[in-house]
C-alpha positions as CSV (number, residue, x, y, z in Angstrom):
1,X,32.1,-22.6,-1.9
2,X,29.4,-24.5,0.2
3,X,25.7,-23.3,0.6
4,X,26.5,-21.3,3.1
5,X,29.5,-19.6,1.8
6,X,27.2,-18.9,-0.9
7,X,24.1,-17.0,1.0
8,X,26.8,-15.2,3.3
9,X,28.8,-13.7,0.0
10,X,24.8,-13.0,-1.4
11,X,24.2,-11.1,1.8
12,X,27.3,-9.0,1.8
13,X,26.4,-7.9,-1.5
14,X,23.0,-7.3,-0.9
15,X,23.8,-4.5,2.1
16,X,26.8,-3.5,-0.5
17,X,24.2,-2.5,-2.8
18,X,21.7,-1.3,-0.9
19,X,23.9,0.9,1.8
20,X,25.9,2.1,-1.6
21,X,23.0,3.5,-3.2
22,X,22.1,5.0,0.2
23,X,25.7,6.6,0.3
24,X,25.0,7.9,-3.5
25,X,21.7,9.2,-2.4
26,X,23.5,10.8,0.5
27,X,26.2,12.4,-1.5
28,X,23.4,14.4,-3.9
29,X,21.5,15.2,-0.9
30,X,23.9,16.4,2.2
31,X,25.3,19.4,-0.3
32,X,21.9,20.9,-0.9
33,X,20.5,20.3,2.9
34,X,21.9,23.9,3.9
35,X,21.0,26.6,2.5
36,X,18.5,24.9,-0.2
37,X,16.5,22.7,2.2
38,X,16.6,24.4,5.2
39,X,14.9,27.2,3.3
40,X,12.7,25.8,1.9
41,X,8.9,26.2,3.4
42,X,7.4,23.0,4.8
43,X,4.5,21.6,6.5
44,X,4.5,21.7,10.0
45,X,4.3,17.8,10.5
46,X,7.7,17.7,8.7
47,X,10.2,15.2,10.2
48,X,13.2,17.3,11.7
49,X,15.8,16.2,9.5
50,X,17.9,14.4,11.8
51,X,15.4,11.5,11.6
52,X,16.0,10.9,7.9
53,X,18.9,9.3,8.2
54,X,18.4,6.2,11.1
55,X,14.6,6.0,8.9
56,X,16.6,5.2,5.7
57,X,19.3,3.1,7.5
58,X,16.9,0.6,8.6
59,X,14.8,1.1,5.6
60,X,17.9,0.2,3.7
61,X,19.6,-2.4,5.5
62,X,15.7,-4.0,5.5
63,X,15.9,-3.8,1.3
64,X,19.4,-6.1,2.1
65,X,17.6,-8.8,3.9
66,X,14.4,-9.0,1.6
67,X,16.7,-9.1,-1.4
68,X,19.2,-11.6,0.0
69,X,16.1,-13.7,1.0
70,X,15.0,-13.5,-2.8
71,X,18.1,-14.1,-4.4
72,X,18.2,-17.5,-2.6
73,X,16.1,-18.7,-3.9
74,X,15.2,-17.0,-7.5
75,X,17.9,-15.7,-10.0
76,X,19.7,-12.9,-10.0
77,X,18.6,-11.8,-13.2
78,X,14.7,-13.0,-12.7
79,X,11.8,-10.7,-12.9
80,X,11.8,-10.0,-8.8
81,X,15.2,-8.8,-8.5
82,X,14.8,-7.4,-12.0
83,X,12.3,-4.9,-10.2
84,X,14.3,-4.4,-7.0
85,X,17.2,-3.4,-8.9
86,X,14.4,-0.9,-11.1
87,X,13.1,0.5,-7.6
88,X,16.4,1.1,-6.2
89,X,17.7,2.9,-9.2
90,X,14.7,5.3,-8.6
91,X,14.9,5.5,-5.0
92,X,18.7,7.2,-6.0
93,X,17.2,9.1,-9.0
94,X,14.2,10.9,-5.9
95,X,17.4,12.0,-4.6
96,X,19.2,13.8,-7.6
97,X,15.9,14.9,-8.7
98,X,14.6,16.8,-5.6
99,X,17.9,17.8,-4.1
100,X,20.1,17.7,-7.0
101,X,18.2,19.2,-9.4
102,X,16.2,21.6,-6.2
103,X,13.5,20.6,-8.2
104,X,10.5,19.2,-6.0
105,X,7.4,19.3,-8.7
106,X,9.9,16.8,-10.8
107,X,11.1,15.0,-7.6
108,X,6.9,14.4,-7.1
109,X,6.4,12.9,-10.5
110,X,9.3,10.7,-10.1
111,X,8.6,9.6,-6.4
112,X,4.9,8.6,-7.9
113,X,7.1,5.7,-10.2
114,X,9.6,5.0,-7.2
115,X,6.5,3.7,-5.2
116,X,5.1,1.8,-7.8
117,X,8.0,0.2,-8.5
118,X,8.6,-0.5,-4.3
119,X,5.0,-2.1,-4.8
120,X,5.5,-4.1,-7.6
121,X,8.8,-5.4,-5.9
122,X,6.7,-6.3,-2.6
123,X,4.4,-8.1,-4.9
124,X,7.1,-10.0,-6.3
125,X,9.5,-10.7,-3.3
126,X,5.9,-11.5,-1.5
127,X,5.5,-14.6,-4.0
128,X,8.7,-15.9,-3.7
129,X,9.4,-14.8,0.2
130,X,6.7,-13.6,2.6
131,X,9.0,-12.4,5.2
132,X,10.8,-10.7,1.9
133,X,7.7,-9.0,1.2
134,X,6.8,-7.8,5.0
135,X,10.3,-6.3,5.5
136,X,9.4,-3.7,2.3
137,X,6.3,-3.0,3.6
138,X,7.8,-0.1,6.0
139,X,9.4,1.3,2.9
140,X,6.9,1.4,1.5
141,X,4.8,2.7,4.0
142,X,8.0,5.6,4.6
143,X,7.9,6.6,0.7
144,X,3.8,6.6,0.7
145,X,4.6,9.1,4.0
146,X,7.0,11.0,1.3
147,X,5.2,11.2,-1.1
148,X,2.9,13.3,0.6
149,X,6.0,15.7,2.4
150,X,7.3,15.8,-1.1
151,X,3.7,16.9,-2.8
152,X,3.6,19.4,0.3
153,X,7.1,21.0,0.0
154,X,6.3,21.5,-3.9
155,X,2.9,23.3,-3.0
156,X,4.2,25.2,-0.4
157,X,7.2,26.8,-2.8
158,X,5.7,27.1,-5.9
């Protein structure tokens, strides 16, 4: 396969990745949206919840580039995408945690590690890719904005 074979196939399996931990995210998450969530008491600067879902899209299909653009040009199984692959498993743990589990104190705790682990991996792609690194920075920025509805939906139902 030429180079260009090659960074096409890496691409396709980057967004195969990424958009299938977005559809295991989805499949924890769309059971408990009605009753559980819409119950649930929440700040009034909560997103309506048909925004979640174009947010994360891009979000995730944004993961897909940066990754692709990493894997170019370190390996697979090198420290950056080491920590991708870490920050993704997380991102798919917030889900089962918070609407899985209904637990949102536990979901906080464990959204506190996802963002570390987005930094980290924004620190890393950054070194190898700057254009890597500025397409995680709206993650980022969306989980930091999370982290916060998260914290507030515990608060407000405990």
């Amino acid at each position: 396969m030429n180079a260009n074979g090659e960074s096409l196939l890496r691409l396709i399996v980057s967004l195969a990745v990424c958009l299938g931990a977005a559809g295991l995210g989805a499949l924890v998450t769309t059971p408990a949206l009605r009753p559980w969530y819409a119950d649930l008491h929440k700040p009034p600067w909560a997103p309506p919840n048909w925004l979640f879902g174009p947010v994360w899209t891009v979000l995730y299909v944004a993961m897909a580039v940066a990754a692709w653009l990493v894997w170019g040009r370190s390996g697979l199984m090198d420290r950056p995408m080491k920590v991708f692959v870490l920050q993704l498993a997380l991102n798919v743990a917030w889900s089962g945690v918070f609407f899985g589990l209904r637990s949102p104190g536990a979901a906080f705790a464990e959204i506190i590690a996802m963002w570390l682990a987005i930094l980290a991996t924004l620190f890393e792609f950054w070194k190898i890719s700057s254009a890597a690194g500025w397409l995680l920075a709206p993650y980022l920025l969306w989980v930091s904005f999370a982290a916060v509805l998260n914290f507030s939906i515990w608060r407000l139902n405990s």
